[in-house]
PAMARFI-142502 format. One record per residue (C-alpha): residue number from 1; residue in one letter; x, y, z. Coordinates in Angstrom, 1 decimal. Each point is the difference from the previous one (the first is absolute). Layout:
<fipas>
<fipa><num>NUM</num><residu>A</residu><east>X</east><north>Y</north><up>Z</up></fipa>
...
</fipas>
This chain:
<fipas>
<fipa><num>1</num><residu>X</residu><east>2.6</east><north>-35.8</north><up>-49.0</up></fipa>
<fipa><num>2</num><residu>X</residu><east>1.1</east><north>-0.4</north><up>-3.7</up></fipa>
<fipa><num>3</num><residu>X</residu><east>1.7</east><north>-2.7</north><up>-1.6</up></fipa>
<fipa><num>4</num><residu>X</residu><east>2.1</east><north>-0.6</north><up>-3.3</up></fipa>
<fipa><num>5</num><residu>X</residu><east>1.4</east><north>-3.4</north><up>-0.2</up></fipa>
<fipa><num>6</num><residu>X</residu><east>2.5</east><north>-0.8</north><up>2.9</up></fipa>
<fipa><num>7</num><residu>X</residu><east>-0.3</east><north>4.2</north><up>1.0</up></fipa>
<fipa><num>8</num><residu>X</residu><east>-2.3</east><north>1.1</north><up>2.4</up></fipa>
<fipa><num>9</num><residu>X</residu><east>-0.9</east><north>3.4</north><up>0.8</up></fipa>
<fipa><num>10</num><residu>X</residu><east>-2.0</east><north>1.9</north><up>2.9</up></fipa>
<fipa><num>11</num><residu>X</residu><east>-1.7</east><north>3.8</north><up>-1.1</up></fipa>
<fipa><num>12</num><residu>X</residu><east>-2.3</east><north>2.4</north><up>2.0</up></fipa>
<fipa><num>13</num><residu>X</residu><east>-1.7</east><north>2.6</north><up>-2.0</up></fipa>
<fipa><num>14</num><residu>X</residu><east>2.0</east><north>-1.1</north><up>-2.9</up></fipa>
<fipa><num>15</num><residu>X</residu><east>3.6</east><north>0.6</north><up>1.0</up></fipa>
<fipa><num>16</num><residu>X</residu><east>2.2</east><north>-3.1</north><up>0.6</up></fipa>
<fipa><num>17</num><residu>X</residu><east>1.0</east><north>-0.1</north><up>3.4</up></fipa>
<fipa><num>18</num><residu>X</residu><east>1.9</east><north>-3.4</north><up>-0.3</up></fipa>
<fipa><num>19</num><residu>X</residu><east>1.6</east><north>-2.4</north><up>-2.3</up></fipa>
<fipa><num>20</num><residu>X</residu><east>1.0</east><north>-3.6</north><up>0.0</up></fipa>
<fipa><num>21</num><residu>X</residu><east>3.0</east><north>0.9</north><up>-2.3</up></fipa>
<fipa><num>22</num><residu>X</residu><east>1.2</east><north>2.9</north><up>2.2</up></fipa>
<fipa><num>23</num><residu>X</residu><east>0.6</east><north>-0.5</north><up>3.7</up></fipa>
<fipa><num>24</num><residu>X</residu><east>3.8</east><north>0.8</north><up>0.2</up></fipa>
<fipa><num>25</num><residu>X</residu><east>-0.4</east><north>2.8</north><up>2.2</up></fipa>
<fipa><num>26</num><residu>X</residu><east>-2.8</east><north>-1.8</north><up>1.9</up></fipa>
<fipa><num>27</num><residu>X</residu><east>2.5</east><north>-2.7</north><up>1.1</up></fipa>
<fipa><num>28</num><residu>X</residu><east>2.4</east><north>2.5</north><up>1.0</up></fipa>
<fipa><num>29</num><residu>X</residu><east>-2.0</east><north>1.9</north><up>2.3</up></fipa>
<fipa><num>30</num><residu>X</residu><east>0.3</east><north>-3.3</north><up>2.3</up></fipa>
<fipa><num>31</num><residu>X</residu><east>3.7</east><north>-0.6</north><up>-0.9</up></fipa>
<fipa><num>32</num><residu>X</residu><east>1.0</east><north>3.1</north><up>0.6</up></fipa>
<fipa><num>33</num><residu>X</residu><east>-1.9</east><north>0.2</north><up>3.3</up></fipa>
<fipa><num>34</num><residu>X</residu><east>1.0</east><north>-3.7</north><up>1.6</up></fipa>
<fipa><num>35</num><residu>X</residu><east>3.6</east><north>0.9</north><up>-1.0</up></fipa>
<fipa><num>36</num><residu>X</residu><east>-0.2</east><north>3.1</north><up>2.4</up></fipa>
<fipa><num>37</num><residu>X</residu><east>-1.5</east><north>-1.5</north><up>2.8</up></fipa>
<fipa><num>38</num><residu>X</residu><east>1.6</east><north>-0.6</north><up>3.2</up></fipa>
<fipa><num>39</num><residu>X</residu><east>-2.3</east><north>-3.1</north><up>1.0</up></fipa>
<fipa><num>40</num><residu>X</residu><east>1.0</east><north>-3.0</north><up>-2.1</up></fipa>
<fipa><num>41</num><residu>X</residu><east>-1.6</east><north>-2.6</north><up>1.5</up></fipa>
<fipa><num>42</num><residu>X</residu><east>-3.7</east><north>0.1</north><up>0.8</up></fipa>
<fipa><num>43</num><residu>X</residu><east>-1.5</east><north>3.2</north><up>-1.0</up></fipa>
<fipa><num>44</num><residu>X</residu><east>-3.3</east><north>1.1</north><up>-0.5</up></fipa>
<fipa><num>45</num><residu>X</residu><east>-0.6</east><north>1.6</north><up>-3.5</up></fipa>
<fipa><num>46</num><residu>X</residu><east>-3.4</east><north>1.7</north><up>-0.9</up></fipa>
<fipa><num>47</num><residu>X</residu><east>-0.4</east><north>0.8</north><up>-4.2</up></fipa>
<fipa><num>48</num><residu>X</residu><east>-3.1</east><north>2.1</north><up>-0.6</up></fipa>
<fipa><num>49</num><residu>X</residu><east>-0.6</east><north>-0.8</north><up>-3.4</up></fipa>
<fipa><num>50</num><residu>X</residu><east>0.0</east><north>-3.3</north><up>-1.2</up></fipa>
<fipa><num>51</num><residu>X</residu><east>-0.4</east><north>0.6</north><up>-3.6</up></fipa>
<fipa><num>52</num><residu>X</residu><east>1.2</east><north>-3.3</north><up>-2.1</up></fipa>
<fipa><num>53</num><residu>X</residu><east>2.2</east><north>-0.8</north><up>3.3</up></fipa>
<fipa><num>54</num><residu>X</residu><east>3.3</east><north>0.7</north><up>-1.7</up></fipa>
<fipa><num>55</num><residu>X</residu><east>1.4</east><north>2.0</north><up>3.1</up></fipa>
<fipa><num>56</num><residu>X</residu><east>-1.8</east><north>-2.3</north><up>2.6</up></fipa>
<fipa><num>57</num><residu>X</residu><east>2.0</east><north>-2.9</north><up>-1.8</up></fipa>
<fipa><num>58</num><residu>X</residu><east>3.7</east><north>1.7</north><up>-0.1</up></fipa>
<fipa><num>59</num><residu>X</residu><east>-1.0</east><north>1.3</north><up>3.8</up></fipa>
<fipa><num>60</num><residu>X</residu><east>-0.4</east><north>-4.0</north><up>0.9</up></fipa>
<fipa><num>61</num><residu>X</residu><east>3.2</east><north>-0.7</north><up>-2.3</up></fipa>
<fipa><num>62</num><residu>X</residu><east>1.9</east><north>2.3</north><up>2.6</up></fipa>
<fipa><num>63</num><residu>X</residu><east>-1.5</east><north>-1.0</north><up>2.6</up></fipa>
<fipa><num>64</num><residu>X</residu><east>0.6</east><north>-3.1</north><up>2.9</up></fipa>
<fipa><num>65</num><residu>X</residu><east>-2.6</east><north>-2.8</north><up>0.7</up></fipa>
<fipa><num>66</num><residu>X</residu><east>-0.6</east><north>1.4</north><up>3.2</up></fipa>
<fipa><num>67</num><residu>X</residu><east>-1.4</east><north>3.7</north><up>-1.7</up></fipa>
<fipa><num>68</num><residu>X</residu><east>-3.2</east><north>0.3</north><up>-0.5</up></fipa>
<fipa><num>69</num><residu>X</residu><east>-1.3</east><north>2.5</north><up>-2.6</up></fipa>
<fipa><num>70</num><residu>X</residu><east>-3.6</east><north>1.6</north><up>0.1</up></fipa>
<fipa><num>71</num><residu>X</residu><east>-1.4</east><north>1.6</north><up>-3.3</up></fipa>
<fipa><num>72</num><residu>X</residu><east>-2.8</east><north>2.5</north><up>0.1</up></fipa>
<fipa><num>73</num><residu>X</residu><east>-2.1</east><north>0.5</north><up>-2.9</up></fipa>
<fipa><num>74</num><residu>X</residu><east>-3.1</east><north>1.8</north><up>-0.3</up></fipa>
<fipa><num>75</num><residu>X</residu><east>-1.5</east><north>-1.3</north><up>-3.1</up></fipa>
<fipa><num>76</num><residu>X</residu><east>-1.2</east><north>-4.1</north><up>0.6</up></fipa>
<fipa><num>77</num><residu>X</residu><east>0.0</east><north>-0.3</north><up>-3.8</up></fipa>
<fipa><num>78</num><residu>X</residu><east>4.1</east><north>0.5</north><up>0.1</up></fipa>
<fipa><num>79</num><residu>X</residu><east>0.0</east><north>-2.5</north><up>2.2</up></fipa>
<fipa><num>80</num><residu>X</residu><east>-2.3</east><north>-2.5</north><up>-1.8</up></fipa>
<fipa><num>81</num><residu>X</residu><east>2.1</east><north>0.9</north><up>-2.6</up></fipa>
<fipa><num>82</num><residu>X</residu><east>3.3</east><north>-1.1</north><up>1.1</up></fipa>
<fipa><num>83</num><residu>X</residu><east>-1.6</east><north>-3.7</north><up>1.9</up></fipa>
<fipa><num>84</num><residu>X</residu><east>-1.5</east><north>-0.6</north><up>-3.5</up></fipa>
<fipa><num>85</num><residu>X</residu><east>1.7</east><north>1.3</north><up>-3.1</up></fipa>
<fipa><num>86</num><residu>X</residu><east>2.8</east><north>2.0</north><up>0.6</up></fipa>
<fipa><num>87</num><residu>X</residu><east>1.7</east><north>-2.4</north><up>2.8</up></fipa>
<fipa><num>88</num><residu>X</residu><east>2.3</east><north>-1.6</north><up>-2.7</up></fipa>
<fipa><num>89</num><residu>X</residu><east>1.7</east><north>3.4</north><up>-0.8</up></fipa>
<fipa><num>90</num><residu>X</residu><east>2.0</east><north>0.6</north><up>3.2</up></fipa>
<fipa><num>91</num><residu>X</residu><east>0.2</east><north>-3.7</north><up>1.2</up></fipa>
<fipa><num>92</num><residu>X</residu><east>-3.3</east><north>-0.3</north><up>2.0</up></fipa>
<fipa><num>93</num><residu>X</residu><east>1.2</east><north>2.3</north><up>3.1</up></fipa>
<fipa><num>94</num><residu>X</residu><east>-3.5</east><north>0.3</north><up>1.6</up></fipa>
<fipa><num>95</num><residu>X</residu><east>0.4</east><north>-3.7</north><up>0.6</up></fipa>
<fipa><num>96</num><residu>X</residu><east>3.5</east><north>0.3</north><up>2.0</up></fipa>
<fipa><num>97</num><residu>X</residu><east>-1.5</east><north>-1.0</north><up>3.6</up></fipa>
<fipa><num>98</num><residu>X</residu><east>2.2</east><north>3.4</north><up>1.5</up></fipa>
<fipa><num>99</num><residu>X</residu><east>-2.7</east><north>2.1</north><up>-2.2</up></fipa>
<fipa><num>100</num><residu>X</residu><east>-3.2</east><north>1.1</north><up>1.6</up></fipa>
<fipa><num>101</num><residu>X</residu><east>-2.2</east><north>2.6</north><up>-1.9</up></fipa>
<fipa><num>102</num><residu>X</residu><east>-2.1</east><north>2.6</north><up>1.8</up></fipa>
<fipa><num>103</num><residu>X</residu><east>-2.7</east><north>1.5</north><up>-2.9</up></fipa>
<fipa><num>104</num><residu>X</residu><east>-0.3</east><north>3.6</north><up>1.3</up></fipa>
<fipa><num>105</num><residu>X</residu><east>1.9</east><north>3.2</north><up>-0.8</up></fipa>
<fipa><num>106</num><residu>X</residu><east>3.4</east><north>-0.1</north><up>1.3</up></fipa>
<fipa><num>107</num><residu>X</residu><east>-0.5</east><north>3.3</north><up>1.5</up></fipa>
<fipa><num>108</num><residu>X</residu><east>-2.3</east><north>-1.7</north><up>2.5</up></fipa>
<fipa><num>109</num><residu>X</residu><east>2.9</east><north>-2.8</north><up>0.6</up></fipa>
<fipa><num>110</num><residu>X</residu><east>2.6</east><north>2.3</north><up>0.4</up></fipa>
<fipa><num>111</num><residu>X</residu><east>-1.9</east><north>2.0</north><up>3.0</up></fipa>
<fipa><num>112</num><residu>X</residu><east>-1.3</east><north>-3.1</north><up>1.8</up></fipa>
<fipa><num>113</num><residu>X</residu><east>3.2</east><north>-1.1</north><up>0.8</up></fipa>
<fipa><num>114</num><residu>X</residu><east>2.9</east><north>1.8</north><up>1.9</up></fipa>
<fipa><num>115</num><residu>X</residu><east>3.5</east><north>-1.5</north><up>-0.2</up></fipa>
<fipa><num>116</num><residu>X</residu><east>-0.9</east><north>-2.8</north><up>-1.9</up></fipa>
<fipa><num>117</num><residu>X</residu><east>1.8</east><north>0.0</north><up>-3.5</up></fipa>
<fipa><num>118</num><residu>X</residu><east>3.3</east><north>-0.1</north><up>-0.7</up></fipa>
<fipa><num>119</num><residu>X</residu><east>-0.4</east><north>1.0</north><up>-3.5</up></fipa>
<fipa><num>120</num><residu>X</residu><east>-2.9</east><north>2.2</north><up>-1.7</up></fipa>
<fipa><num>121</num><residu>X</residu><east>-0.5</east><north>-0.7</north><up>-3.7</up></fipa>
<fipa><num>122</num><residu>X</residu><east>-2.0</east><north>2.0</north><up>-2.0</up></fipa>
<fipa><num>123</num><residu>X</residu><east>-1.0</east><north>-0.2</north><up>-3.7</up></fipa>
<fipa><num>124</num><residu>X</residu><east>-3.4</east><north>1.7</north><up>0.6</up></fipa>
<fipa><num>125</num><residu>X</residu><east>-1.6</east><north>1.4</north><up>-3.2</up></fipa>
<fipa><num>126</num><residu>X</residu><east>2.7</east><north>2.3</north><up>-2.3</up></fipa>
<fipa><num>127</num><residu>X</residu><east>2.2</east><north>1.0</north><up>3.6</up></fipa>
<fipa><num>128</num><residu>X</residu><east>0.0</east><north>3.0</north><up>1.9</up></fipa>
<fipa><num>129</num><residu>X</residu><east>-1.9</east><north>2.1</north><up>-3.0</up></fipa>
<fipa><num>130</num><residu>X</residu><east>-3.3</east><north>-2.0</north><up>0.5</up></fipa>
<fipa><num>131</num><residu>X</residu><east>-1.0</east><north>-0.9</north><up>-3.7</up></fipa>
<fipa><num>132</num><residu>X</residu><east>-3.6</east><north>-1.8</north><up>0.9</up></fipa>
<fipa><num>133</num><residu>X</residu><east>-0.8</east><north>0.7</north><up>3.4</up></fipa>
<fipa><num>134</num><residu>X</residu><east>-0.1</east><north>3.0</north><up>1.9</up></fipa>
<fipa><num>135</num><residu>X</residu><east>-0.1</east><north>-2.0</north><up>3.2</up></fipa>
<fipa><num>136</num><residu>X</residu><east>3.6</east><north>-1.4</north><up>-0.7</up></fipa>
<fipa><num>137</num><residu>X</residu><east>1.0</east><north>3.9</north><up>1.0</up></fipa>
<fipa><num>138</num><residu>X</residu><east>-0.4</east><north>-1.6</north><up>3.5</up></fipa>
<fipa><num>139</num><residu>X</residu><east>2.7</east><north>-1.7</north><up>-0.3</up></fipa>
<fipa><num>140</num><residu>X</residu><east>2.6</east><north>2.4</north><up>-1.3</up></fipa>
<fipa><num>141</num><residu>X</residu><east>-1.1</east><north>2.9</north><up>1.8</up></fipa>
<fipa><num>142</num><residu>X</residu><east>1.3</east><north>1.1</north><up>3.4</up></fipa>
<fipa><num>143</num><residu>X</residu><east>-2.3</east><north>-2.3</north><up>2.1</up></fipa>
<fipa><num>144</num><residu>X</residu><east>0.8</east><north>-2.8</north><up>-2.1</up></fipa>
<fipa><num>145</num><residu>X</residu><east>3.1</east><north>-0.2</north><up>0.9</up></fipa>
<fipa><num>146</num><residu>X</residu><east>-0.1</east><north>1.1</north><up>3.1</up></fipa>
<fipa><num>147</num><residu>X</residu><east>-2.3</east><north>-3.3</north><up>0.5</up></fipa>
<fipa><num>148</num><residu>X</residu><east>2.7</east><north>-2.4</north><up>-2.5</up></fipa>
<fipa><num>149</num><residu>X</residu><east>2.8</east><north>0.9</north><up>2.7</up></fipa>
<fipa><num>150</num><residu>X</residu><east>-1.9</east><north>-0.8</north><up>2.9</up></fipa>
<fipa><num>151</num><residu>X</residu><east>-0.9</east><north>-3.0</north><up>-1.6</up></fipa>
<fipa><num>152</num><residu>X</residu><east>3.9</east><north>-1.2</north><up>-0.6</up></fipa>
<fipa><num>153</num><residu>X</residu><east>2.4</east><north>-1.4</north><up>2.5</up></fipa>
<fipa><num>154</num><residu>X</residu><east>3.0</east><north>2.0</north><up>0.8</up></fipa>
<fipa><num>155</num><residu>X</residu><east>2.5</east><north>-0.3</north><up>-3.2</up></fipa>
<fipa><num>156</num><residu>X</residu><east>-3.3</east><north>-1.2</north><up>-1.9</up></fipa>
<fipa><num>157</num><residu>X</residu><east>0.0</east><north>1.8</north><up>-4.2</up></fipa>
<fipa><num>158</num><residu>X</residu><east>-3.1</east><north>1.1</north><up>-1.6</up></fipa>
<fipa><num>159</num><residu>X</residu><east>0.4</east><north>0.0</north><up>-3.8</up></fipa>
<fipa><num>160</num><residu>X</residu><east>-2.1</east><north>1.6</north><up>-2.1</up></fipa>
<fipa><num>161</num><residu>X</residu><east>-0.5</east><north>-1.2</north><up>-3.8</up></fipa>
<fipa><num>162</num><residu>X</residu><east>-0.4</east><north>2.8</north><up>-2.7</up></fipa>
<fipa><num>163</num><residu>X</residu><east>-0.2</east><north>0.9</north><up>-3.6</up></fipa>
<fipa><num>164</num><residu>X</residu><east>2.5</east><north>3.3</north><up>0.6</up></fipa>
<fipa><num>165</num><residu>X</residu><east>1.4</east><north>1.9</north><up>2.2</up></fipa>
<fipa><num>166</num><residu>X</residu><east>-1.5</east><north>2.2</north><up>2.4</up></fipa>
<fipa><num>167</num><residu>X</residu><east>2.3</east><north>2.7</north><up>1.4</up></fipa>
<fipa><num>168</num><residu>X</residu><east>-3.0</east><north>1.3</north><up>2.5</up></fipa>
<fipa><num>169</num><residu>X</residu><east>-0.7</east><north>-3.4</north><up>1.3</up></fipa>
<fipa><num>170</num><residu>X</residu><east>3.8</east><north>-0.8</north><up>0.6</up></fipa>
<fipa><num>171</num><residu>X</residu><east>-0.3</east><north>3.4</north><up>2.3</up></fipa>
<fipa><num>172</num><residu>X</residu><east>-3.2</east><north>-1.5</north><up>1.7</up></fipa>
<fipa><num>173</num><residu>X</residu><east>1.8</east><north>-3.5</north><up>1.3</up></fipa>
<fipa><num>174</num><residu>X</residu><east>3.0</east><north>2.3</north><up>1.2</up></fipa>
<fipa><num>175</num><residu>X</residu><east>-2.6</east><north>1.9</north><up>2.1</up></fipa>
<fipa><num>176</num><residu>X</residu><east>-1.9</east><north>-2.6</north><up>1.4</up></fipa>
<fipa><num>177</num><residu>X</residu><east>3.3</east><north>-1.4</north><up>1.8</up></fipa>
<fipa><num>178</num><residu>X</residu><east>1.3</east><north>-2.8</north><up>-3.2</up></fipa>
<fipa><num>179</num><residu>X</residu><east>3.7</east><north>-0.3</north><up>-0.7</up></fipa>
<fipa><num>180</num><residu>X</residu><east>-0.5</east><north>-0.2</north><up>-3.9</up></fipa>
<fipa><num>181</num><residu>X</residu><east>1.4</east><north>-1.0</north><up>-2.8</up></fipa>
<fipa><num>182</num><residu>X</residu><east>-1.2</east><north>0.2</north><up>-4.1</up></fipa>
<fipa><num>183</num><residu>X</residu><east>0.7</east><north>-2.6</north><up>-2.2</up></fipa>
<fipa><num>184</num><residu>X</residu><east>-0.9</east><north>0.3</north><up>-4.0</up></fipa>
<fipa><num>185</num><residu>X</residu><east>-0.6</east><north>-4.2</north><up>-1.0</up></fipa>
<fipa><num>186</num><residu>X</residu><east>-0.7</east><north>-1.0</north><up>-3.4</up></fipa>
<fipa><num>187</num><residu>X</residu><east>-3.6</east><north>-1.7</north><up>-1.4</up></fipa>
<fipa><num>188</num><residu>X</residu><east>1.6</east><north>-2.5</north><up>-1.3</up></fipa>
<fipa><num>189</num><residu>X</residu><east>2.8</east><north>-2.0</north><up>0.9</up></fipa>
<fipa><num>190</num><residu>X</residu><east>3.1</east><north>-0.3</north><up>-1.2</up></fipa>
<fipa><num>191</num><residu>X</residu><east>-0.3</east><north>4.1</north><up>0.0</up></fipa>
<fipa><num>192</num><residu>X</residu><east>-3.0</east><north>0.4</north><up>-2.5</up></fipa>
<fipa><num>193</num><residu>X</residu><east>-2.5</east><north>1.8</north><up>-0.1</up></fipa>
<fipa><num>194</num><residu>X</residu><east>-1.7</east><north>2.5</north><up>1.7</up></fipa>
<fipa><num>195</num><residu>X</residu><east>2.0</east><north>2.2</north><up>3.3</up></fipa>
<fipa><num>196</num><residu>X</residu><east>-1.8</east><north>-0.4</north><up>2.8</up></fipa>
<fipa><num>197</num><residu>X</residu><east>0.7</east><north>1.4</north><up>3.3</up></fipa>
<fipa><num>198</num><residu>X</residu><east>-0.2</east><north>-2.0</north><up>3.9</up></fipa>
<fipa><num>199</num><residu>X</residu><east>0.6</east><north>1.9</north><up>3.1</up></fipa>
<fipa><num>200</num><residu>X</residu><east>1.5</east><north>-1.9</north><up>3.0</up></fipa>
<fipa><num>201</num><residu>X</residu><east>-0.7</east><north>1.8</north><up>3.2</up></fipa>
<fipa><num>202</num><residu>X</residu><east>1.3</east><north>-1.5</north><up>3.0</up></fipa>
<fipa><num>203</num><residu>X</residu><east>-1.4</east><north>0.5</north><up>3.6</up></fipa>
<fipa><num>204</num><residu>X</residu><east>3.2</east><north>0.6</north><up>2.1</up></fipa>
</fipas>
C-alpha cells in the first residue's frame, strides 16, 4: 500500500491495481447490479474482492437493512488495511453490522454454497484476463462459472469487474447457461477516465 497525502494506492509486482481517486466504475459494478435485481428487500450479496471497499459500500447504499453482504478476500492485509487506514475512504463499510468478511478465495465461497446469493460481485485481480494470479483463471473459466450459477438464486446476476473487454469470455457466460449483458462504465465519475467493462449475467 502506497500513500501520497490524502491518495492511497494498492500495487502487486509494481502495477497499480487500485486507487483512492478512481473507483467510479468500482461503485458501478454494485449499482448497476442492485438495480437489476429482482429481490429488493433482503438479499444476500457476496463481493470477492474487497479492495478499499468502494463497491462493498455502494452495494450497502443499494441495499435494505435486512441484506446482508459477505466479502471474500484472500489477502488479510487488505483487510487490515481497510479496518485501519483506508476505512475513511468509502465511509467505514466493514463496520456496517449487515457486512461479514470471509478471508479465503472467493472461488472457495462461491462452491461452498448452492443457491445462496442473490448477486455475485467480482473485482478479482485485472477481470477475466488474470493480471497477477493464474488461479483467478478459476473463476472465469468454464467451471467457474459453472460453480458462480449454482451458487445464485433463481434471477440472481453475477457481475464481473474488468479493465476491457473480452469478446471470448462474453461467449464463455453464454455457454455456461447466463443471460448476459456488457456494459462499458467509466473510471471516474462524472464519465472520466478510463473505459472499463462489467458483465451482468443473470441466472434465469
Amino acid at each position: 500500500m502506497w500513500r501520497r497525502g490524502t491518495e492511497f494506492s494498492i500495487r502487486i509486482a509494481g502495477a497499480e491495481l487500485m486507487n483512492s481517486r478512481v473507483h467510479g466504475s468500482e461503485d458501478a459494478l454494485a449499482e448497476l447490479t442492485c438495480s437489476r435485481l429482482r429481490r429488493k428487500l433482503s438479499r444476500r450479496i457476496l463481493v470477492g474482492g474487497l479492495g478499499m471497499g468502494f463497491t462493498l459500500a455502494a452495494a450497502l447504499e443499494q441495499s435494505d437493512p435486512d441484506s446482508m453482504v459477505t466479502v471474500s478476500e484472500l489477502i488479510p492485509a487488505v483487510v487490515r488495511w481497510n479496518r485501519q487506514h483506508l476505512r475513511h475512504l468509502a465511509g467505514r463499510p466493514l463496520e456496517d453490522p449487515r457486512v461479514s468478511v470471509a478471508e479465503e478465495d472467493v472461488g472457495h465461497t462461491i462452491r461452498k454454497n448452492k443457491s445462496a446469493w442473490d448477486a455475485i460481485l467480482l473485482d478479482v485481480d485485472n477481470g477475466p484476463a488474470g493480471l497477477t494470479r493464474k488461479a483467478n483463471d478459476r473463476l472465469y473459466g468454464k467451471s467457474g462459472l459453472t460453480a458462480a450459477l449454482a451458487a445464485l438464486r433463481p434471477g440472481g446476476i453475477l457481475a464481473v469487474w474488468s479493465s476491457g473487454n473480452d469478446e471470448a469470455f462474453t461467449r464463455r457466460l453464454k455457454r455456461c447457461g447466463f443471460q448476459t449483458e456488457t456494459v462499458t462504465v467509466r473510471a471516474r465519475k462524472p464519465g472520466k477516465g478510463a473505459r472499463h467493462t462489467i458483465w451482468l449475467a443473470a441466472k434465469l
